[in-house]
Backbone as a ProteinNet text record, in pm:
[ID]
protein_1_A
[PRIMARY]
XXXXXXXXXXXXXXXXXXXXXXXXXXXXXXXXXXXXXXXXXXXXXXXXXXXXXXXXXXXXXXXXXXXXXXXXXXXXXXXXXXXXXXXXXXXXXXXXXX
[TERTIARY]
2250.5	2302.3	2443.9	2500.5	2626	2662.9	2523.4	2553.3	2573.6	2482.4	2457.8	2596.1	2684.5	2809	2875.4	2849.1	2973	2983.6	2878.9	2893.3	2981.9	2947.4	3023.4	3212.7	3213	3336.8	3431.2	3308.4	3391.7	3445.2	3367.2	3417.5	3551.1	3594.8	3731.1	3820.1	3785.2	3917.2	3834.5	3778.1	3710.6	3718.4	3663	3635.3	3523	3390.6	3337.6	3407.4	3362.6	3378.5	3383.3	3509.6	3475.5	3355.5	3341	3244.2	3284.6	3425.5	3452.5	3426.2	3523.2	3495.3	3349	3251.4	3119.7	3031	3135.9	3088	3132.2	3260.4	3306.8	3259.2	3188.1	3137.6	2959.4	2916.3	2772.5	2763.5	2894.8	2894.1	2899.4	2985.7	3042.2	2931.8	2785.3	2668.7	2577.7	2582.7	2480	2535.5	2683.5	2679.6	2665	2700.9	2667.8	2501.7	2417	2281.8	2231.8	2291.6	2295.2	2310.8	2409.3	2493.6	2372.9	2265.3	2212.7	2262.9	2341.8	2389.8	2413.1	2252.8	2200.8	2312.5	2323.5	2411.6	2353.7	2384.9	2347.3	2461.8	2417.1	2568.1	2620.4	2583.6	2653.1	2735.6	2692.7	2747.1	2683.9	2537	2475.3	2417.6	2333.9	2279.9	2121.4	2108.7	1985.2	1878.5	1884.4	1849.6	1713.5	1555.6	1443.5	1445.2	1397.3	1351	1199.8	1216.5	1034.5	990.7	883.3	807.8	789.9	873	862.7	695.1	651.1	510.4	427.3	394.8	300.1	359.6	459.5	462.9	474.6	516.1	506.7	692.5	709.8	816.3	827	964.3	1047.5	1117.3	1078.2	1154.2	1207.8	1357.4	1419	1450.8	1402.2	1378.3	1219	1138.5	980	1033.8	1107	1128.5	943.4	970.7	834.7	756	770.4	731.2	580.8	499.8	420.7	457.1	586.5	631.2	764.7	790.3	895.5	1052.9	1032.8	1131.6	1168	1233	1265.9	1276	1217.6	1290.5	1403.6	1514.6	1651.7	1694.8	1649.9	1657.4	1713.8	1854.1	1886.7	1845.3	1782.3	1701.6	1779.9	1928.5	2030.1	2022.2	1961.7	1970.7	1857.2	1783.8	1628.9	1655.5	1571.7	1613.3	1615.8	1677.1	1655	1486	1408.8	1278.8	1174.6	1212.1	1137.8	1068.7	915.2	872.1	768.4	730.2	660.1	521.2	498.2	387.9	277.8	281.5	147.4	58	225.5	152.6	246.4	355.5	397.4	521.8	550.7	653	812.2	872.3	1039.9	1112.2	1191.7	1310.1	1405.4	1399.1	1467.4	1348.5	1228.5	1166.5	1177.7	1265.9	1274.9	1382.7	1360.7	1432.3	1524.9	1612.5	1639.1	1575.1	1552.9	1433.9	1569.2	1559.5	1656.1	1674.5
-26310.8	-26175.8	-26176.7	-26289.4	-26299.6	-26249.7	-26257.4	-26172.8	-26021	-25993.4	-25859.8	-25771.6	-25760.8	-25682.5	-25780.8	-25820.9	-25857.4	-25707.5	-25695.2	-25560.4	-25436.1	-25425.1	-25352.8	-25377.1	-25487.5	-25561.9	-25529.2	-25563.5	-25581.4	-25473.9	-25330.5	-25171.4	-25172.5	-25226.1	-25210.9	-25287.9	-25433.5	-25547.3	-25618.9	-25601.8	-25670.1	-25798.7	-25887.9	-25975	-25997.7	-26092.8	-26102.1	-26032.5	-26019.9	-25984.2	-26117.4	-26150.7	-26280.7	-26277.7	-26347.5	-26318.2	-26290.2	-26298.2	-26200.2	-26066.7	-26025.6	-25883.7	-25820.6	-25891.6	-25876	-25856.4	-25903.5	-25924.3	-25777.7	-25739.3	-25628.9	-25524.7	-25523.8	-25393.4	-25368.8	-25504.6	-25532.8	-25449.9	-25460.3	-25402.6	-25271.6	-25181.2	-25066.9	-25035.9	-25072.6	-25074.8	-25010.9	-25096.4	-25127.4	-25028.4	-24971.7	-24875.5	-24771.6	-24742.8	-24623.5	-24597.2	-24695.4	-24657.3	-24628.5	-24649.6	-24675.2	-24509.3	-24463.4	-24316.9	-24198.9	-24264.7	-24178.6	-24146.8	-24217.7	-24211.8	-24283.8	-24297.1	-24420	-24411.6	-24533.2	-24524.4	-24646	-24668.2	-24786.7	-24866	-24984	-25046.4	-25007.4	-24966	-24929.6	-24769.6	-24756.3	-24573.6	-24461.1	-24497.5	-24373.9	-24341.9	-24225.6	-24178.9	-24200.7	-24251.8	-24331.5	-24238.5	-24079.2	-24012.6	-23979.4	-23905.9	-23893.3	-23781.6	-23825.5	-23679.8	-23635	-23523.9	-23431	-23373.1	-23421.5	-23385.2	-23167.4	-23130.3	-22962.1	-22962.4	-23029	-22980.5	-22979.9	-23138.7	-23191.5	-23288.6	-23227.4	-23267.6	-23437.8	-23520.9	-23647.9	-23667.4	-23785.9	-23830.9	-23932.6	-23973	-24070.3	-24111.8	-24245	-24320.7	-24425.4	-24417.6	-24516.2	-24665.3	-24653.7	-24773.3	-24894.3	-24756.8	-24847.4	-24844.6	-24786.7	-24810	-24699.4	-24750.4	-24695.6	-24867.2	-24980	-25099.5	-25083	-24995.7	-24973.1	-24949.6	-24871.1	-24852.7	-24908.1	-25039.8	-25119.6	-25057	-24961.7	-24912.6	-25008.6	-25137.1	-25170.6	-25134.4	-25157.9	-25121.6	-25124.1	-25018.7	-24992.1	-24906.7	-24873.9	-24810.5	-24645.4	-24605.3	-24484.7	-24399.5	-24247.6	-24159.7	-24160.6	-24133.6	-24137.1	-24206.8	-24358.6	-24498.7	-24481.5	-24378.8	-24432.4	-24434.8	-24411.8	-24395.5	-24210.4	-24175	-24035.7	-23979.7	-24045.1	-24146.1	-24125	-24191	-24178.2	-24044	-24057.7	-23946.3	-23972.1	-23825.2	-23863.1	-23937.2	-24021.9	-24115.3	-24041.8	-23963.6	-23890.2	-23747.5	-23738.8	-23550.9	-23568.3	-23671.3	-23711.6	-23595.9	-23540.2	-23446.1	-23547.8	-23420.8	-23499.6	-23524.6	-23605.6	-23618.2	-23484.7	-23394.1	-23259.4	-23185	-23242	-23164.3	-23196.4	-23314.2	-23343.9	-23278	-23229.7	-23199.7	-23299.9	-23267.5	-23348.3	-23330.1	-23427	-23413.5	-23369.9	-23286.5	-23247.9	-23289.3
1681.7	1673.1	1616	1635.7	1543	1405.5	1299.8	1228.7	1168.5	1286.3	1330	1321.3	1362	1373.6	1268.8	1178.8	1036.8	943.2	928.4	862.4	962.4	1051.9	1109.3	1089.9	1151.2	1105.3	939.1	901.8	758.6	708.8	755.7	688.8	759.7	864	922.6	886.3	886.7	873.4	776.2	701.2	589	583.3	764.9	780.3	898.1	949.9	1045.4	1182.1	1284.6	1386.6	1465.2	1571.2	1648	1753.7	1822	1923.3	2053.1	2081.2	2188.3	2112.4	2012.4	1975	1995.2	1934.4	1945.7	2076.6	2160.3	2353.5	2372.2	2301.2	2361.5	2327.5	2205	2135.5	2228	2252.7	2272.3	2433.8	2474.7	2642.4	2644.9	2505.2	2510.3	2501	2400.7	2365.1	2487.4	2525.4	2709.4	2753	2765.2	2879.4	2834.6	2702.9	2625	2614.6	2633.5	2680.5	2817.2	2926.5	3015.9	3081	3038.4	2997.1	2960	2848.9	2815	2687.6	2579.6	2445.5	2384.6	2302.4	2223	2055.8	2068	1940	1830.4	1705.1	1686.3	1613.7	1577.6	1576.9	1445.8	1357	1244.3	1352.8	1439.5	1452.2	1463.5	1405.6	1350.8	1473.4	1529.7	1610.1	1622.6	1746.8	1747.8	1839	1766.8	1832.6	1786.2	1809	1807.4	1708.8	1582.1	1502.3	1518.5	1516.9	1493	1368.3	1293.3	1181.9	1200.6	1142.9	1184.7	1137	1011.4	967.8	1106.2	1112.3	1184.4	1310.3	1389.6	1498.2	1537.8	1432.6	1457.4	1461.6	1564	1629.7	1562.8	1458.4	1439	1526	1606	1705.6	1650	1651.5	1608.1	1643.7	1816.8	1843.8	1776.4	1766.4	1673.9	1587.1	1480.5	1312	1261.4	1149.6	1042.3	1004.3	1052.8	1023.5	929.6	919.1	810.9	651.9	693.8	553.2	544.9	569	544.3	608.1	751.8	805.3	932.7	954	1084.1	1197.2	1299.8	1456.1	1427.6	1518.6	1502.7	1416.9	1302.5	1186	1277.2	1257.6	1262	1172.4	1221.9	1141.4	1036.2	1006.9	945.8	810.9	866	787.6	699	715	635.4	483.5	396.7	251.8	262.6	145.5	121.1	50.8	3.7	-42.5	82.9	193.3	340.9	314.3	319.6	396.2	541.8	595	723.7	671.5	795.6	780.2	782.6	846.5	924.9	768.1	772.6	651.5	516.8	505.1	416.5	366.8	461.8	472.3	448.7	408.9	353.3	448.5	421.7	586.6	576.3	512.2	555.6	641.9	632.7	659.5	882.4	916.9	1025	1068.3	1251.3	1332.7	1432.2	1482.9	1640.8	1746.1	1816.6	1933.1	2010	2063.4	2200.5	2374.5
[MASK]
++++++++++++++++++++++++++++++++++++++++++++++++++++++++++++++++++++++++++++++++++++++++++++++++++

């Protein structure tokens, strides 16, 4: 997971992150889920979108792994390209799950 937060790192001090730093961000992580406010490590919001067409749920913890979307993948992160799996609807065409 070490490499995991370099990118994060680098947009700030445009170098890796140490691995204390990385302990410290990984905890703020945990409790910020813990809380009930999923985040992901780039920042983005790791929150549940809804297909307005057809009712299908983008969970960002499954990803789209059929169509080359990773687990973790913030709705945010997808391509602008992404459409729904199910009815093939646009990502404007998604809501926030509330």
């Amino acid at each position: 997971m070490s490499g995991s937060w370099e990118k994060c790192g680098s947009k700030f001090k445009q170098h890796p992150l140490n691995p204390e730093e990385e302990g410290v961000l990984n905890h703020g992580l945990k409790l910020l889920k813990r809380r009930g406010l999923n985040a992901s490590k780039d920042g983005s919001s790791m929150k549940k979108y809804k297909c307005l067409i057809c009712d299908y749920i983008y969970d960002p913890a499954k990803g789209d792994p059929d169509h080359g979307i990773n687990p973790g993948t913030a709705f945010e992160n997808l391509p602008a390209s992404w459409t729904c799996p199910e009815c093939g609807a646009a990502k404007s065409d998604f809501a926030p799950v509330e």
